[in-house]
C-alpha positions in Angstrom: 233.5 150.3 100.6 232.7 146.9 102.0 234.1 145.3 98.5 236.9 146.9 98.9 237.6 146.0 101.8 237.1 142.3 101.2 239.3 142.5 98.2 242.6 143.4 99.6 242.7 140.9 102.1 242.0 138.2 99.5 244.4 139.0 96.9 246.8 139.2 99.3 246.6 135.7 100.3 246.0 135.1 97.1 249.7 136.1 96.4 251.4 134.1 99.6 249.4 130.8 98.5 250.9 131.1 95.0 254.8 131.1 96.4 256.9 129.0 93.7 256.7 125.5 93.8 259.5 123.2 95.7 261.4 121.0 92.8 263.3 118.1 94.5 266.5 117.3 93.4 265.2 114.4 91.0 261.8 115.5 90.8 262.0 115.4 86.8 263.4 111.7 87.2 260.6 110.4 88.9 258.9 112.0 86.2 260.2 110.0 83.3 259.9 107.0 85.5 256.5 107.3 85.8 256.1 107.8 81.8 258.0 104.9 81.4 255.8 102.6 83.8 252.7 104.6 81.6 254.1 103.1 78.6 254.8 99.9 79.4 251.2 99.5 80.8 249.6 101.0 77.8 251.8 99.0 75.4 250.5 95.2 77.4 247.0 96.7 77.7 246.9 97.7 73.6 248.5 94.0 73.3 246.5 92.1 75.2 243.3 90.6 74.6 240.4 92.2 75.4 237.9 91.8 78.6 234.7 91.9 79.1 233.2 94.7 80.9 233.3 94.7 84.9 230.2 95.9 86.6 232.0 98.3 88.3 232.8 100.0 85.0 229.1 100.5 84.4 228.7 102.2 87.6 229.5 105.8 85.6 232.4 106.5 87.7 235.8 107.7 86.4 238.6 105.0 86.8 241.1 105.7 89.4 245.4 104.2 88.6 245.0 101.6 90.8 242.1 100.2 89.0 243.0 100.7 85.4 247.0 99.1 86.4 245.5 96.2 87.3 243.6 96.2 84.6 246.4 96.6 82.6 248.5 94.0 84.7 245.8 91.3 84.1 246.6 91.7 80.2 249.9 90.7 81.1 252.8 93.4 81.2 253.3 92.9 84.9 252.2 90.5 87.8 250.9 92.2 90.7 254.0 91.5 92.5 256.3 93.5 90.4 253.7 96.4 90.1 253.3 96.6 93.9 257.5 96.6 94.1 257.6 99.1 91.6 254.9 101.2 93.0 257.0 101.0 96.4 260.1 102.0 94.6 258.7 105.1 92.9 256.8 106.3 96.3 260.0 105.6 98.2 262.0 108.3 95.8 258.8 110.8 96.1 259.2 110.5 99.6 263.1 111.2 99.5 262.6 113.9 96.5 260.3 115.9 99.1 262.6 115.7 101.7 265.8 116.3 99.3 267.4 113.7 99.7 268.9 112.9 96.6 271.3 109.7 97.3 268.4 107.9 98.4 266.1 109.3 95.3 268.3 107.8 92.8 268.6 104.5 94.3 265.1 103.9 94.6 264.6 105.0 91.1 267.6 103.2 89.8 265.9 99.8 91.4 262.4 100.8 89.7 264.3 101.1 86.2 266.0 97.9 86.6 262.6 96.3 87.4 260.8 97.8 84.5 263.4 96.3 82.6 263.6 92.8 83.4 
C-alpha cells in the first residue's frame, strides 16, 4: 500500500519534468558553429607539435573545454584573442536562441563564421 502510494506521485512528476524540449529559432545553427570551431581546433591540435605533459594533466582529472582550447590554441589555430571573441560571439547567439530572438542569433553567429574564417 505505502509503495503504491509513493509511486503515483513520482511518476507523475516524472511525466511534467519530461515536457518537450524548447528549440530556439537557430538552435541547429549554433550547432554547426560549434562543430565548426571543434574542427578547426582539432585540425591545429593534430598539426601542431606536440607538448609535454602539464602537471595538471597528471592530477587524474577529466579535461574541461576551456582547458583543452587553450591547449589547442597554443598549437596555433587561434590566439587567445580570437578564441575569447569567438567564444563571446557563440554565447551571445545562445543567449538570443533562448530568448528567441532570432535577428540578433544570426548576427552573432554570422560574426563568429566570419572569424573562424579569417
Amino acid at each position: 500500500m505505502i509503495v503504491r502510494n509513493i509511486i503515483a506521485p513520482t511518476a507523475t512528476a516524472l511525466v511534467l519534468i519530461a515536457a518537450p524540449a524548447h528549440a530556439g529559432p537557430c538552435t541547429d545553427r549554433i550547432y554547426q558553429s560549434d562543430l565548426a570551431v571543434e574542427k578547426l581546433l582539432d585540425a591545429a591540435a593534430a598539426n601542431g607539435a606536440p607538448a609535454p605533459q602539464s602537471s595538471f594533466a597528471t592530477l587524474h582529472r577529466q579535461p574541461t573545454p576551456a582547458t583543452v582550447a587553450s591547449a589547442e590554441q597554443k598549437a596555433g589555430a587561434l590566439s587567445s584573442a580570437q578564441v575569447e571573441a569567438i567564444t563571446e560571439k557563440l554565447d551571445a547567439a545562445r543567449d538570443a536562441d533562448d530568448k528567441g530572438d532570432g535577428a540578433t542569433c544570426e548576427k552573432a553567429l554570422n560574426e563568429a563564421d566570419r572569424m573562424l574564417h579569417q
